[in-house]
N, C-alpha and C positions, 0 to 999 in steps of 0.2 A: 394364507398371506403370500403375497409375490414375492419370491427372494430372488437376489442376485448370486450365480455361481461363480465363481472364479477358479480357471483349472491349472495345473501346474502347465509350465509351458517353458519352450527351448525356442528359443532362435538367435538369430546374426543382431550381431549392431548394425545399425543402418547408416546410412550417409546420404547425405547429398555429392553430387559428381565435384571431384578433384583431379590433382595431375597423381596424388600415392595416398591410400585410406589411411587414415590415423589406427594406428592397434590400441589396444587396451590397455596394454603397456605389462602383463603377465599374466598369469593365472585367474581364469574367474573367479571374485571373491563372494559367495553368494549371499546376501542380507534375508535369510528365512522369513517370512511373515506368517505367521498361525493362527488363528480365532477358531478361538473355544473357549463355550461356555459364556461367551461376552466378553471377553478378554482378548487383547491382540498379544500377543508373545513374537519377540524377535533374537534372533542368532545367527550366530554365522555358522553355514555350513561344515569351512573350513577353523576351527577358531584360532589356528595359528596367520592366520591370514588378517585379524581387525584390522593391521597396519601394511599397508602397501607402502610403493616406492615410486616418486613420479617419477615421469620421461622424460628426455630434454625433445621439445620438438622443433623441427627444421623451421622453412619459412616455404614451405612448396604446398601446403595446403588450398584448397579452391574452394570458391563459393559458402557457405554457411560455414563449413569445417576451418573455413579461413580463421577462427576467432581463436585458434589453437595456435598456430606460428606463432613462433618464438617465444613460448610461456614451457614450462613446466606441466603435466596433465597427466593424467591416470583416469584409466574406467573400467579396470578393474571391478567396483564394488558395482551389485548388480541386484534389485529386487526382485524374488521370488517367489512365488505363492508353496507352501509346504503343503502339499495333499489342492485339496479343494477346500475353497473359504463359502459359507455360502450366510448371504446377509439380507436383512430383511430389504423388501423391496424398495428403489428411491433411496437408497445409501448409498454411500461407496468407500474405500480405502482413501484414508488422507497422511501425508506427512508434514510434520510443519518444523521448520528450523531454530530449534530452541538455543542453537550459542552456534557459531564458526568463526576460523578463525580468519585475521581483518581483510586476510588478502586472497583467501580461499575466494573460489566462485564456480558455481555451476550451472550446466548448461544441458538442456534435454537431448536424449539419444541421439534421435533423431531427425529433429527439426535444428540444432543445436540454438535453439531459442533458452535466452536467461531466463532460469528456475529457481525457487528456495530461495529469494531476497537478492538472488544478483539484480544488479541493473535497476534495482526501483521496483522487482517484481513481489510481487505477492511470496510471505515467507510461506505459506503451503502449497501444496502441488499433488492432485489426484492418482494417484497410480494405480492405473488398469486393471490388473493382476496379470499381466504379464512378465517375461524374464525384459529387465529396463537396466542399462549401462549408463547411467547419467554422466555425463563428462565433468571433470574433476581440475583445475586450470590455476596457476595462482603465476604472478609477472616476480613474484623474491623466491626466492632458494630459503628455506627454511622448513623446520617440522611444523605439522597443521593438522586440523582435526574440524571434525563438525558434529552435532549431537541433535537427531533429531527423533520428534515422539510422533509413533504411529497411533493413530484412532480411527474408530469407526465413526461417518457423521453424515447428518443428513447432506440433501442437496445443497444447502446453503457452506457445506463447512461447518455445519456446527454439530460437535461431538454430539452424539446421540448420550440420555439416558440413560444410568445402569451399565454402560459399556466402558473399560476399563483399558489404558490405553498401555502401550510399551514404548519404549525409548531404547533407543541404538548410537552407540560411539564410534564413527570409525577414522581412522588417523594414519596420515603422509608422512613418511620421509622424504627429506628434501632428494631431488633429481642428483646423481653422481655425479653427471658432467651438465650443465642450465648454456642456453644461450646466451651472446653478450648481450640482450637487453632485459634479462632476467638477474635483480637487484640481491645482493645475498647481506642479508643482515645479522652483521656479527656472529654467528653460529649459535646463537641463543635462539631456543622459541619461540616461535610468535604466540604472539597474544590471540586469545579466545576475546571476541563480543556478542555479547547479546544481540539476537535477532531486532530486527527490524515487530513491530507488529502487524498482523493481516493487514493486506492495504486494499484490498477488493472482493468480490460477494464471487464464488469456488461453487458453479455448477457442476452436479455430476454427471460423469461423461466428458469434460474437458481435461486437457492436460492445460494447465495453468504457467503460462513462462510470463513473463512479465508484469536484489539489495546493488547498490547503485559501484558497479566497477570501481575499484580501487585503481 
């Protein structure tokens, strides 16, 4: 049977051209993914690290990376393959956004195209098996989180058979200092919603970017 390998792997966040790149905002926080046995298992590398700290970011951003001025953001958390994943052929890695919170929104590495239900997109999104910093952005000051389940599935997106899925939580503190168009709401939490559900058919081999801006 054909399988797919997926190898552990290192690189840069990418960008498209600015006038100063957007950083991560601290330490890589690494989201592990495992399969064995038919089981996906997720952890952080770090596990003192599930809770990062956004950034306040400028307004000096360019071109795609533009969508990051004057927002709060973090990319920190980063998917990982642990070891080598290797899957039957015509599969691939999915993640799909089972709660975030109302003002959270994410955006891909690289393309900084909306992902996981921003913007109206489809709540899942195929991930490579490569090292992926998805950018992390919300316009309030508050604490925030997102909770999403990894599975195995066919080309369609749809979980395979027998394959047993994991789920991962990981969670913002608000930015120290936010810029002045970044809304700070009472210093209480924000509220968790329920995802959006699948809004479009998730070939594998795409990254999937387009839940509708707050």
């Amino acid at each position: 049977m054909e399988r797919t390998l997926f190898a552990l792997t290192v690189g840069v966040v990418g960008s498209s051209a600015f006038a100063s790149a957007p950083t991560l905002g601290g330490p890589m926080s690494h989201l592990l993914v495992t399969v064995f046995d038919q089981q996906v298992f997720i952890g952080f590398e770090t596990p003192s690290m599930s809770t990062v700290t956004m950034q306040r970011a400028g307004d000096d951003f360019e071109g795609s990376a533009s969508i990051l001025n004057n927002t709060s953001y973090n990319a920190q958390f980063g998917w990982l393959a642990n070891g080598f994943i290797s899957l039957p052929g015509g599969s691939g890695v999915f993640v799909r956004t089972l709660s975030i919170s109302e003002h959270l929104n994410v955006y891909g590495q690289d393309s900084f195209a909306p992902i996981l239900g921003t913007d109206g997109s489809d709540d899942m999104w195929q991930w490579d098996g490569r090292m992926t910093h998805n950018w992390y952005l919300s316009d309030v000051a508050g604490d925030q989180r997102a909770v999403y389940e990894v599975f195995v599935g066919d080309a369609l997106g749809n979980p395979l058979d027998g394959w047993v899925s994991g789920r991962v939580e990981i969670n913002f503190d608000p930015a120290l200092s936010v810029p002045g168009s970044v809304r700070v709401i009472g210093g209480a939490s924000l509220g968790v919603v329920p995802a959006p559900g699948a809004l479009g058919v998730l070939g594998v081999g795409a990254l999937v970017g387009v839940r509708r801006r707050r």
